[in-house]
FIKOLZA-1660 file (N, C-alpha, C; in steps of 0.1 Angstrom, whole numbers, plus 5000, padded with zeros to 4 digits):
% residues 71
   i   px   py   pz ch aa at
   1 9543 6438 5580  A  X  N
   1 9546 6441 5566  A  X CA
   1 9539 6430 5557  A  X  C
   2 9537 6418 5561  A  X  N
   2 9532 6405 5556  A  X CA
   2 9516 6412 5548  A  X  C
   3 9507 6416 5559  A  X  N
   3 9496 6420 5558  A  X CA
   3 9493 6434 5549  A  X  C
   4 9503 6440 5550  A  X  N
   4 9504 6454 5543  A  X CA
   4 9508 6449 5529  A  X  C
   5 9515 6444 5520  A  X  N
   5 9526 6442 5509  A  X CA
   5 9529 6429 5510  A  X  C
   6 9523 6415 5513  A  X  N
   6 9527 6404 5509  A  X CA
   6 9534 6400 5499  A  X  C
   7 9538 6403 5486  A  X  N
   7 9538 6401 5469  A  X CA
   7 9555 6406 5469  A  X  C
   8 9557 6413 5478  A  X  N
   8 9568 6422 5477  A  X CA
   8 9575 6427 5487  A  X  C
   9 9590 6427 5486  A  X  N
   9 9598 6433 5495  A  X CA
   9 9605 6446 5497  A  X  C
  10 9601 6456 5504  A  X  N
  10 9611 6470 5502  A  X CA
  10 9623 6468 5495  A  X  C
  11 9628 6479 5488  A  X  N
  11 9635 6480 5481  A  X CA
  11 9640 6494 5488  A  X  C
  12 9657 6498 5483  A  X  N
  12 9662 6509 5489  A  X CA
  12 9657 6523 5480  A  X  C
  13 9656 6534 5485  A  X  N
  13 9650 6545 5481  A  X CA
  13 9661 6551 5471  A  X  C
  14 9656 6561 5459  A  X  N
  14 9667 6568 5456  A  X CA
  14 9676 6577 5460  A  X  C
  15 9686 6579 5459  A  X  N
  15 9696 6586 5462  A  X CA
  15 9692 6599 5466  A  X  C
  16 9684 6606 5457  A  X  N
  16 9676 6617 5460  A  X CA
  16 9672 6613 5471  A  X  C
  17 9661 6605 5475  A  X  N
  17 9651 6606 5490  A  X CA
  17 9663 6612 5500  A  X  C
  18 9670 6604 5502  A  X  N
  18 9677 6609 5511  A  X CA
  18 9682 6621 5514  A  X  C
  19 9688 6626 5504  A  X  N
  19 9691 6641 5504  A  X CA
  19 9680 6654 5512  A  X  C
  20 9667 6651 5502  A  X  N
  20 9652 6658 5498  A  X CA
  20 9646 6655 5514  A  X  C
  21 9642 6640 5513  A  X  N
  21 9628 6641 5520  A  X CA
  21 9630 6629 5530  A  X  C
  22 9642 6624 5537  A  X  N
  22 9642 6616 5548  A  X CA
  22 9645 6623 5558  A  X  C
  23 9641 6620 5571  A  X  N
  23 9642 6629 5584  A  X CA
  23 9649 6626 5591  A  X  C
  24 9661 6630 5595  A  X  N
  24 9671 6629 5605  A  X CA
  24 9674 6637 5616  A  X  C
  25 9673 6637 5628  A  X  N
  25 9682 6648 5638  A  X CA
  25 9691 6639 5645  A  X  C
  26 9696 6646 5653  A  X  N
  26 9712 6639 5662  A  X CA
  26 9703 6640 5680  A  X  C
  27 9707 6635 5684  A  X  N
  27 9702 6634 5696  A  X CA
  27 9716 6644 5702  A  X  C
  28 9710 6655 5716  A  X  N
  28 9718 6667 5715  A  X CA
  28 9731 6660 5723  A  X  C
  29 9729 6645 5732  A  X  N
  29 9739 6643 5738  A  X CA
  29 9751 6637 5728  A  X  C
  30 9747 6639 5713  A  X  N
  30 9757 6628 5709  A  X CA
  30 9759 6617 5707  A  X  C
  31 9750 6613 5708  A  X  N
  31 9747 6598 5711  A  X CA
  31 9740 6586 5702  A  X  C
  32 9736 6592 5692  A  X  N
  32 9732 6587 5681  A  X CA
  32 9718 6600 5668  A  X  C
  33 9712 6590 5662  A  X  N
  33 9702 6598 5656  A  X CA
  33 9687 6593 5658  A  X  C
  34 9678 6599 5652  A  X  N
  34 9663 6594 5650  A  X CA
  34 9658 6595 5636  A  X  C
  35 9655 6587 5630  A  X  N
  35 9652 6588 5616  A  X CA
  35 9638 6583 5614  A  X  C
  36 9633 6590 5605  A  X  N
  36 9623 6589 5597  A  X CA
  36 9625 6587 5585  A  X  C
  37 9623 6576 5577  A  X  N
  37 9622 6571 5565  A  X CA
  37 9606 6564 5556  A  X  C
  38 9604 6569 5548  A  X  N
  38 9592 6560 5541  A  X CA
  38 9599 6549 5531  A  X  C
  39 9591 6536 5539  A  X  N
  39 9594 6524 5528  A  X CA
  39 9592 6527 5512  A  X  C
  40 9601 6519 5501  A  X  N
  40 9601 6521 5491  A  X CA
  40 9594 6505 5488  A  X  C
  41 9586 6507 5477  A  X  N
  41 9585 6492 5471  A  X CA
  41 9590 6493 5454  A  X  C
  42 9591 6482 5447  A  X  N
  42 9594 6485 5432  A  X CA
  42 9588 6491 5427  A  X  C
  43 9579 6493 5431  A  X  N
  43 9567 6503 5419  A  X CA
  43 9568 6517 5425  A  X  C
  44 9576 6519 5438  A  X  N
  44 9576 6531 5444  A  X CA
  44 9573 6534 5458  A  X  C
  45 9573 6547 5460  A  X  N
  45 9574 6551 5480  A  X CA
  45 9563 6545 5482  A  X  C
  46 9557 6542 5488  A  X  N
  46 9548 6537 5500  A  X CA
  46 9540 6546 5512  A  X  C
  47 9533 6544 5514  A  X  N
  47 9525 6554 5529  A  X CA
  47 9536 6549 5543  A  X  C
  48 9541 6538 5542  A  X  N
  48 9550 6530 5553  A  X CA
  48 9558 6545 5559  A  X  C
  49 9557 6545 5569  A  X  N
  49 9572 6549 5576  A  X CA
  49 9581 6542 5588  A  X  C
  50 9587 6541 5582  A  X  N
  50 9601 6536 5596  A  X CA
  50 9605 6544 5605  A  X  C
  51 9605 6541 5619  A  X  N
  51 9608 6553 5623  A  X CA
  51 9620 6540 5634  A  X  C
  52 9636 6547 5634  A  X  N
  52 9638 6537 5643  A  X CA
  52 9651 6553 5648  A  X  C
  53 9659 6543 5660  A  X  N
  53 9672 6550 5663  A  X CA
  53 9688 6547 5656  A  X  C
  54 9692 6553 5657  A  X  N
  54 9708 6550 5655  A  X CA
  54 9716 6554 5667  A  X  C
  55 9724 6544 5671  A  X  N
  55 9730 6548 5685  A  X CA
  55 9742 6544 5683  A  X  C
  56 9751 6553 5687  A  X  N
  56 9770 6549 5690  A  X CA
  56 9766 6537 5698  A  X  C
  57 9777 6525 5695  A  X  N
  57 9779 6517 5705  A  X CA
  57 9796 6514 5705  A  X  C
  58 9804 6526 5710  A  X  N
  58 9817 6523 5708  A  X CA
  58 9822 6525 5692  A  X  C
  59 9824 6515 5689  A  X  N
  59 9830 6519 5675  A  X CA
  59 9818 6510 5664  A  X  C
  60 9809 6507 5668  A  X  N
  60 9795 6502 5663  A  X CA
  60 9785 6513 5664  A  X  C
  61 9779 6507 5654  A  X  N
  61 9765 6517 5654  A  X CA
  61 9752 6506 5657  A  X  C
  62 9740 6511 5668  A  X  N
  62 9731 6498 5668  A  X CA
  62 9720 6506 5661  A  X  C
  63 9712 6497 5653  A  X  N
  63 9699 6506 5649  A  X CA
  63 9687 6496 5656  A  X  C
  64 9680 6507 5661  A  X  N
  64 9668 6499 5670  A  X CA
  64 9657 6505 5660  A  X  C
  65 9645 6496 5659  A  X  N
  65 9634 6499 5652  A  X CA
  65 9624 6505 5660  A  X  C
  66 9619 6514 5659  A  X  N
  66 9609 6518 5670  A  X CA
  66 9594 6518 5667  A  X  C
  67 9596 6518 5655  A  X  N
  67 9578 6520 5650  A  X CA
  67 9581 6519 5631  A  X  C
  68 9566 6513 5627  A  X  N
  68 9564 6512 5615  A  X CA
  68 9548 6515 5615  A  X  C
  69 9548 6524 5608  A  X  N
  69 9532 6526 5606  A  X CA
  69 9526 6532 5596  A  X  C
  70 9513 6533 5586  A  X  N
  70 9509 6544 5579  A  X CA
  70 9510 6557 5582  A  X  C
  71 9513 6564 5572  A  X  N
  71 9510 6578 5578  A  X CA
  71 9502 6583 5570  A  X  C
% end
């Protein structure tokens, strides 16, 4: 991210994105989700996407990062 946007740190997306245009499914066992999200910066969305997991861990949730890349 250093090399991509040095000057600046993501910022969280609007309320809309999430509704609209973030990608979610459930994993069929139950077991957590897979998301796709595009980084926001202050000036706005980004080419970035995040792509990580969300996983039950008992009464925790773990989020593992799995990839960040242009798209």
């Amino acid at each position: 991210m250093k090399e991509y946007n040095s000057k600046e740190l993501p910022v969280m997306p609007p309320d809309t994105y999430f509704e609209e245009s973030a990608y979610v499914g459930e994993y069929r066992d139950g077991s957590g989700w897979y998301v796709d999200i595009n980084l926001w910066y202050p000036d706005g969305e980004s080419d970035l996407t995040l792509q990580l997991d969300i996983r039950k861990r008992g009464n925790h949730l773990a989020f593992i990062i799995d990839d960040l890349h242009v798209l």
